[in-house]
C-alpha positions in Angstrom: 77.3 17.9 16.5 78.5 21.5 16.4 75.5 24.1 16.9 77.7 27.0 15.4 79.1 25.4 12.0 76.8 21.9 11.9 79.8 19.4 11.6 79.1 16.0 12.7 81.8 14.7 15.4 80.7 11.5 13.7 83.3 8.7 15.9 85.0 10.6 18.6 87.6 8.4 20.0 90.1 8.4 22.8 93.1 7.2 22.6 94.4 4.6 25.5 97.5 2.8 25.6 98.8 3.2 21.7 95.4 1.5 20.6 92.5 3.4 19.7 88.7 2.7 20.8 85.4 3.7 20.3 84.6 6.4 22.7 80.5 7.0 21.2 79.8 3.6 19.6 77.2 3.3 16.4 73.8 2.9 18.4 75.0 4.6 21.9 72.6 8.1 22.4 74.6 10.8 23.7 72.4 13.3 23.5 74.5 14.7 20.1 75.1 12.4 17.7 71.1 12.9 15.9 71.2 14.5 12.4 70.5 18.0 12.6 67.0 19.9 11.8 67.9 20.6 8.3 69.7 17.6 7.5 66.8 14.9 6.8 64.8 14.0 4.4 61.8 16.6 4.8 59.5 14.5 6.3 57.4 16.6 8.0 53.6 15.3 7.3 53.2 17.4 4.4 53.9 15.0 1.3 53.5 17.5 -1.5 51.8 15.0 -3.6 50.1 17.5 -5.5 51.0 17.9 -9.5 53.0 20.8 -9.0 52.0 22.1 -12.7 52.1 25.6 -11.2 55.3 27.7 -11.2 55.9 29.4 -8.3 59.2 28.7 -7.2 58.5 27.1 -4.2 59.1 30.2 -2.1 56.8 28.6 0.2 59.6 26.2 2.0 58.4 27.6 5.7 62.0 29.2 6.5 60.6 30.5 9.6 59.7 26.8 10.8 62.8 25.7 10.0 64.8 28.3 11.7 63.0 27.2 14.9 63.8 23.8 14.5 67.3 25.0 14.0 67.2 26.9 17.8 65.1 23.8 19.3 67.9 21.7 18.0 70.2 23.9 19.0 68.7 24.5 22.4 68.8 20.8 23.3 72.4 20.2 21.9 74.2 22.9 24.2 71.0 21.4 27.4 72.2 17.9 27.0 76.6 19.1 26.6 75.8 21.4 30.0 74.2 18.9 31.9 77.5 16.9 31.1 79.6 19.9 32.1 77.9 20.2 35.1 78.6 17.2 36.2 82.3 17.5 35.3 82.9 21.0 37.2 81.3 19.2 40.6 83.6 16.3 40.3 86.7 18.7 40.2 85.2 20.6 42.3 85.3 17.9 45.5 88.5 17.0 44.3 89.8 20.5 44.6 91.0 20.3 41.0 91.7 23.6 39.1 90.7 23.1 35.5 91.1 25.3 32.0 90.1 25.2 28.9 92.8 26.3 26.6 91.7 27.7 23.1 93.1 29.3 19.9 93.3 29.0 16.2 95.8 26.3 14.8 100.0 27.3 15.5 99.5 29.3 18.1 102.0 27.6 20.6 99.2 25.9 22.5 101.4 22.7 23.0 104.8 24.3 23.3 103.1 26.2 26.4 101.9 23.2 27.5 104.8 21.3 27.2 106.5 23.9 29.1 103.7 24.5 31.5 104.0 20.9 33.2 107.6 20.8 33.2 107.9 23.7 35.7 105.1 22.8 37.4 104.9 18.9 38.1 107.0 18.6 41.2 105.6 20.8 43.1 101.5 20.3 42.2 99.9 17.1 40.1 98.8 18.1 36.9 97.5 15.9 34.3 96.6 17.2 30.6 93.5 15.9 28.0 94.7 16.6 24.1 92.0 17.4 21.9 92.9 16.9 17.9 90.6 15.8 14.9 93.4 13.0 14.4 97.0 12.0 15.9 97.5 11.1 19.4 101.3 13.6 18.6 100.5 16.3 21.1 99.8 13.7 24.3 102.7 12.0 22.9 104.7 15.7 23.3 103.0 15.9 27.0 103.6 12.2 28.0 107.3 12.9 27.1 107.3 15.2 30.0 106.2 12.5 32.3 102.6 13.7 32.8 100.0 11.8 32.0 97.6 13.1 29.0 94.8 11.8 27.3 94.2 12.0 24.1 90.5 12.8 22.0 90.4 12.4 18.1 87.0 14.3 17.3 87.7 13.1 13.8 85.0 15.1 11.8 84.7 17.2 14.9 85.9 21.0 15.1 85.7 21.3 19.6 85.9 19.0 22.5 82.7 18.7 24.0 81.8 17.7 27.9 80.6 14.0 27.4 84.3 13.6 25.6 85.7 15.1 28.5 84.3 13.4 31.2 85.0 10.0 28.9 88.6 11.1 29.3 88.6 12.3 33.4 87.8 8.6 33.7 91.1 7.5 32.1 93.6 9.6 34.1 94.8 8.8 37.2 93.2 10.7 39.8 95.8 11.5 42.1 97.2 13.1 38.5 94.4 15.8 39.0 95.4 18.8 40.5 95.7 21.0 37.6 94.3 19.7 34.6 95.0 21.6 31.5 92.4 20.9 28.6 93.9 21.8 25.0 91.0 22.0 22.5 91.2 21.4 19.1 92.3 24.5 17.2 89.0 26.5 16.6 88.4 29.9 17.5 84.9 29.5 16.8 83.3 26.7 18.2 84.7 25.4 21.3 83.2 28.8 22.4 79.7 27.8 23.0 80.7 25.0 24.9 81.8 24.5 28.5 83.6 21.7 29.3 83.1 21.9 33.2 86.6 24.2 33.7 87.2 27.0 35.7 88.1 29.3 33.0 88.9 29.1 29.2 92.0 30.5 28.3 92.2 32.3 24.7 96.1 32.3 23.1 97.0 34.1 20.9 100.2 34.3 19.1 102.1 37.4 17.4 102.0 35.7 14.3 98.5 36.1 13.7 96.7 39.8 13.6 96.2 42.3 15.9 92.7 42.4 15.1 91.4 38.5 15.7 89.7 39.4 19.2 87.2 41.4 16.8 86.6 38.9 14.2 86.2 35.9 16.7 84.6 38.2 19.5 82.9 35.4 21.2 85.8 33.5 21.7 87.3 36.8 23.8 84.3 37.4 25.6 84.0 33.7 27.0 88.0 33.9 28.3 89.1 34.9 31.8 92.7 34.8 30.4 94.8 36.1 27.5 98.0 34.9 26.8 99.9 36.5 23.8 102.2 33.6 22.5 105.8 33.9 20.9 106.6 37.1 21.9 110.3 36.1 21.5 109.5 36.7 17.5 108.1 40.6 18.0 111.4 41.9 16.7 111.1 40.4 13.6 107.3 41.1 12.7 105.3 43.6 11.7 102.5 43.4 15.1 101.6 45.7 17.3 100.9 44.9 20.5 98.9 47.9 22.4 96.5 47.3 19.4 95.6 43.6 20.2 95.5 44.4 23.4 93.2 47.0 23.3 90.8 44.7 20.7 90.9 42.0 23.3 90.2 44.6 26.2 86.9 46.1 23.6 85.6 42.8 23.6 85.7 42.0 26.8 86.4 45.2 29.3 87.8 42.3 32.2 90.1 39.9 30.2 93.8 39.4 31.9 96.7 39.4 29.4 99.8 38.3 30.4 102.6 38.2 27.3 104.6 35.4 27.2 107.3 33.1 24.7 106.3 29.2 24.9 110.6 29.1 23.6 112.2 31.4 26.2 110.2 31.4 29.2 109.8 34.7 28.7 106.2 36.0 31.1 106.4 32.4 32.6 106.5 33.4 36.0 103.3 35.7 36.0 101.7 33.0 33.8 102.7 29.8 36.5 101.7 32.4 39.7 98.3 32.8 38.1 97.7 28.7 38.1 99.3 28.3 41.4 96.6 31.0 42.8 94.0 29.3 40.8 95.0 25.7 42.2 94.7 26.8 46.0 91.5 28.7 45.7 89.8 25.3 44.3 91.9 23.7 47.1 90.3 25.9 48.9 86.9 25.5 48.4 87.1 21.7 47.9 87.9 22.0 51.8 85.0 21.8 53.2 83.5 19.3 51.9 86.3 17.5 52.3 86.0 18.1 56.2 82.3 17.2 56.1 83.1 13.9 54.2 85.7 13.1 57.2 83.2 14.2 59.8 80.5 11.7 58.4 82.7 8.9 58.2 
């Protein structure tokens, strides 16, 4: 259940081997899967069974009680997917695994980069990759093609990945596949911003063949990224976008975004964008160190 839009991720599943299970079964509580505040049959102790002969509208439908039911609900959705998340981040975190959370709207190039992304990168560092779609296991298909392994999530109704799905789906790679792990959500430039999926960083694309201006009309989106990357820049000569003006949006929303411009079909801003994973892999090398040396120690 999305707090932001109230979409039901009603059957999540996760794709394995060309067959496709059950990831939340009817009957298993994940914390998510109750009907939302608003969404039952107003049974709240007070039956109305009065005659209701007078006309007044019924102006008296308590919107202030249900707008707190709405932030409780709300409150314990995004408690229970954190608690998940947090248990994610400190498993990649032992394991020295550098993890990201890529997000944009639909046809940005998220896939092409990917796709691109672990090519250059899988001989010298593992990397795995976990597809998020509402339906079609086609993108892990794309990555698998590669020779990386990927998992793939169907949300179905669902419009975001959410932690429990992603922890479902850490379980199914193989782990000496996590190095880098590269997390595409489903397209969505509102939602999967309220929740963390236990990465390092989300990473916002955005490509030149969408406005200048959709860091200010999705601002939280922008403000939850560490990372910009401006997608298909290979196409600028033959559009109508300006790039100092997106820019400068993305920098308004959030004053400490990096941007690095790149083309998914060139290569064109690879290197910058493959030196800023490789620095982000050995700093969670890094601190997975020491804990590595106490777990040696005690044995």
């Amino acid at each position: 259940m999305c707090t932001t839009c109230g979409c039901a991720s009603s059957e999540p599943r996760i794709e394995s081997d060309g067959s496709w299970t059950t990831l939340y079964p009817h009957g298993h509580d994940h914390g998510h899967s109750h009907v939302s505040a608003h969404g039952h049959a107003h049974d709240h102790g007070h039956d109305h069974d009065h005659a209701h002969d007078h006309d007044h509208g019924h102006d008296h439908a308590h919107p202030h009680a249900t707008d707190g039911r709405h932030v409780q609900f709300e409150r314990e959705v995004l408690h229970e997917n954190n608690h998940h998340a947090a248990a994610n981040r400190e498993r990649l975190r032992e394991r020295g695994v550098f993890a990201l959370n890529l997000v944009s709207s639909p046809g940005s190039g998220k896939t092409s980069l990917l796709v691109r992304t672990v090519s250059a990168l899988k001989a010298e560092m593992p990397v795995a990759v976990i597809e998020g779609d509402q339906q079609t296991a086609n993108d892990a298909e794309r990555v698998r093609a590669t020779g990386v392994p990927a998992v793939q999530i169907n949300t179905g109704k669902g419009c975001h990945l959410d932690a429990h799905m992603v922890g479902h789906a850490l379980d199914r790679l193989p782990q000496d596949a996590l190095g880098l792990l590269l997390i595409e959500n489903v397209g969505n430039l509102v939602c999967p911003a309220s929740f963390d999926l236990g990465e390092a960083h989300k990473v916002v694309v955005l490509s030149v063949t969408e406005g200048e201006d959709k860091p200010l009309k999705y601002p939280d989106m922008f403000a939850a990224a560490q990372l910009m990357l401006l997608n298909k820049t290979d196409l600028l000569p033959h559009l109508d976008f300006d790039v100092h003006t997106a820019l400068d949006y993305a920098r308004r929303v959030n004053p400490s975004i990096e941007i690095l411009c790149v083309s998914a079909r060139t290569g064109e801003g690879f290197d910058k964008w493959l030196d800023w994973l490789r620095a982000g892999r050995a700093l969670a090398q890094a601190a997975a160190a020491p804990a590595r040396s106490g777990e040696k120690a005690a044995s």
